[in-house]
N, C-alpha and C positions, 0 to 999 in steps of 0.2 A: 504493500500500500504506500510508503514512503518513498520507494522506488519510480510506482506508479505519477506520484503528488511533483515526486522532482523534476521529471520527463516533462509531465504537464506547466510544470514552473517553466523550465527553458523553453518548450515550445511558443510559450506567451509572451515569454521575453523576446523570443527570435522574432515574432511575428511584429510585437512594438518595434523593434530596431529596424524594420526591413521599411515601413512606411518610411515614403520620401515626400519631399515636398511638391503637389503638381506643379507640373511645369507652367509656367507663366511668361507671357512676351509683354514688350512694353507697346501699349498704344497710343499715349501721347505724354509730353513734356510741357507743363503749364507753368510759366511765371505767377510766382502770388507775393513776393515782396520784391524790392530792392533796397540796398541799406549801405547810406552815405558815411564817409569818414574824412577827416580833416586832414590827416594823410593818407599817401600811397599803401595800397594794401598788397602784401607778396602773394598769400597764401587765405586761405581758410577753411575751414570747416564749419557745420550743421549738423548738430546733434538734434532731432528729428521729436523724440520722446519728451527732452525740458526744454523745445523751442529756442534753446540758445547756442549764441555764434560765437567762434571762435577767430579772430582775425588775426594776421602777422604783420607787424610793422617792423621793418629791421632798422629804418631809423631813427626811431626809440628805443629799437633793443628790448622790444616787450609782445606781451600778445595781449589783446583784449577780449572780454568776457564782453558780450552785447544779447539781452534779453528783452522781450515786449516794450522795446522802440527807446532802449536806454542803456546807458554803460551799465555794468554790474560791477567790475573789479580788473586788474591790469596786472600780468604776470612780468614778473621781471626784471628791465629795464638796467643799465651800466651801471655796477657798484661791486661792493664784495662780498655783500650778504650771499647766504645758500642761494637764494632767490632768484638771484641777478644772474645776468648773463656774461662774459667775455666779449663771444660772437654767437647772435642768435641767427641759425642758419636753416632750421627749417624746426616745422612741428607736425605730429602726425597723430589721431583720436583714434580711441579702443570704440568698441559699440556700446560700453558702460559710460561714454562722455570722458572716462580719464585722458588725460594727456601726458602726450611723448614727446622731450622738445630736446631739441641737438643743438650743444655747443660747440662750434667747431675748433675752437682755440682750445679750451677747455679739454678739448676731446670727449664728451662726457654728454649723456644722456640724463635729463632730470623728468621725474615722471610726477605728475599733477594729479589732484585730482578732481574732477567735474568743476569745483568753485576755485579755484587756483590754490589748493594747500599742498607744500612741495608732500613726497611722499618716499621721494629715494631716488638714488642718485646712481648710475653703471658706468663706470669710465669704459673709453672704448680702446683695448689693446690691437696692435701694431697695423695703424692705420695713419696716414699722414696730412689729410686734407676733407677730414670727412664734411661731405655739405648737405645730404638729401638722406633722410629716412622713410622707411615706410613699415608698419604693423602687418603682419603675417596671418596665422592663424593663434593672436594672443600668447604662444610659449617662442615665435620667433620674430625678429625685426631685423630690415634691412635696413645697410648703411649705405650710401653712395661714396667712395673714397675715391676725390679726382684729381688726386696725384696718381695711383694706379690705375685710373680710371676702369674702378671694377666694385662691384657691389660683395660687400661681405657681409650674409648672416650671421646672426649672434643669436647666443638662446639666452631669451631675459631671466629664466631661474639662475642661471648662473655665473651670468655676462661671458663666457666662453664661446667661443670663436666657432661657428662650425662648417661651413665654407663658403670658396669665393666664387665667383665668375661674372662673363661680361668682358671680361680683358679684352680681346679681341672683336667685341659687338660695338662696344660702346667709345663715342669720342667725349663726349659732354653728355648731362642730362640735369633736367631745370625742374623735372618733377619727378617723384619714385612713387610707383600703386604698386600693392598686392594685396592678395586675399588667399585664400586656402589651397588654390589652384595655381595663380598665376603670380608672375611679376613683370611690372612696365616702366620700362625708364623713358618718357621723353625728352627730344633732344627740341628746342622751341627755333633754333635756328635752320636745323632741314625738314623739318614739322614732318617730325616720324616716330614714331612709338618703336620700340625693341622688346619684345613678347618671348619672356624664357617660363620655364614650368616654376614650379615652387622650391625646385630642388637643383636649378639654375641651368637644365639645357634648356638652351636659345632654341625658339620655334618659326619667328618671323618678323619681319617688320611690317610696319601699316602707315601709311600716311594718314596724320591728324593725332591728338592725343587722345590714347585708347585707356579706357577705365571698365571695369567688369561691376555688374549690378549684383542683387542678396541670391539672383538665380543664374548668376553667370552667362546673362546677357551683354555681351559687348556691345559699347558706346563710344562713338568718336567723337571730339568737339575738331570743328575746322575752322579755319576764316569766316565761310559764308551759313553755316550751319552746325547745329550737334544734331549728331545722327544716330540711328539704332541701326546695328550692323544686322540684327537678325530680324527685324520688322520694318515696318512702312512708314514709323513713324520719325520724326524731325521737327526741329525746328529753326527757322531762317537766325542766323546772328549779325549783331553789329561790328564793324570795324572797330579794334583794340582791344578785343577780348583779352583775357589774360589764360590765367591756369586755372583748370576745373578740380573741385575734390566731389566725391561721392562719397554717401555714407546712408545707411537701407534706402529708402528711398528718395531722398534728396539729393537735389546737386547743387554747391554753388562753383560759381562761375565770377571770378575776380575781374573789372573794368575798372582802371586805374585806381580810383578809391572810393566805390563801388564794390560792392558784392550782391551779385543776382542770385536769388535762390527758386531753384524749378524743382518741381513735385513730379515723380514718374505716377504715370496711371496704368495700370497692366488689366489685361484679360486672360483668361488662362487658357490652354491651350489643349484640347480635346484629341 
């Protein structure tokens, strides 16, 4: 009987584990804010869940917390507090809202959390110029180092090295994506995305800068539009755009000191 009860245990377990998520395509890309700043913005993030933005400004040396149409709070900024930055060279969000920000001088990743309280600090070993990170599957992050111009993962339990590559794909990159599958370096000067697996063979390039959605729908932002590489949908853009971050279903999209944020709409797919 106990034999029987166990058999039946695993069977139910297997059967929960095997459901996957239905597949779903995106049908359209809707602007619903846009959100002004007093300076130039590099970078940002939307965390989708507490409505609030994350902005990078590298000529403050800080990053800003923006919620329902107002500052909240400001990471960082030149000094020698923990706090403070050296060189703030880029920053990257968990799906919990924590934050991931790269000092490059420093060499040193400092990790926030949702309301800017630091939370812990990973130096990064035998790397010489790190500028661009990206979050993984939450136990890895990539570093962009463009002295060797090559991306080395690290595993954040333990800030240890676990490998590199890129060496031979990549000449520059101004933005790093990945997610559980993939990783994307954009290069903003021959507007080409470089598409390696998660475990760092090189797959291909693409024209446009290439981002993956919560169901690994590719999305391109171009000049004249962002596109969905596997649906029909688009939408037309303006001259200046900057660099796009995604995050579940939101995108923003950087115009000099501006950030646009668009809402994916999907249908599922039968």
């Amino acid at each position: 009987m106990r034999k029987l009860s166990f058999l039946l245990l695993l069977i139910l377990l297997g059967c929960s584990a095997s459901k996957k998520t239905p597949p779903m395509e995106i049908s359209t890309f809707t602007l619903f804010d846009t959100i002004s700043f007093s300076e130039t913005i590099e970078k940002a993030h939307y965390h989708p869940s507490s409505k609030t933005l994350y902005a990078m400004q590298t000529g403050s040396q800080q990053l800003v917390l923006w919620r329902n149409g107002k500052q909240l709070n400001t990471i960082g900024g030149i000094g020698t507090q923990p706090t403070n930055f050296s060189s703030l060279a880029d920053f990257t969000m968990a799906p919990d809202g924590s934050l991931y920000v790269l000092d490059s001088v420093a060499k040193e990743i400092k990790k926030f959390s949702s309301d800017g309280k630091l939370l812990g600090t990973m130096e990064l070993q035998y790397v010489q110029q790190p500028n661009k990170l990206a979050l993984g599957n939450q136990q890895n992050i990539f570093v962009y180092d463009s002295a060797g111009s090559e991306i080395v993962a690290y595993d954040l339990l333990d800030g240890n090295e676990l490998y590199r590559f890129g060496k031979f794909e990549l000449a520059k990159v101004d933005i790093l994506f990945a997610n559980k599958d993939y990783v994307v370096a954009f290069d903003k000067t021959s507007a080409e995305s470089s598409l390696f697996s998660n475990l760092g063979q090189f797959i291909s390039k693409d024209g446009g800068q290439l981002v993956y959605d919560m169901y690994n729908n590719a999305i391109s932002l171009k000049t004249e539009a962002l596109i969905s590489k596997m649906s029909a949908a688009w939408l037309p853009m303006t001259s200046g755009i900057g660099l796009m971050t995604i995050n579940q279903d939101t995108i923003a999209i950087v115009v000099g000191n501006q950030v646009r944020l668009l809402k994916i709409d999907y249908d599922q797919v039968f």
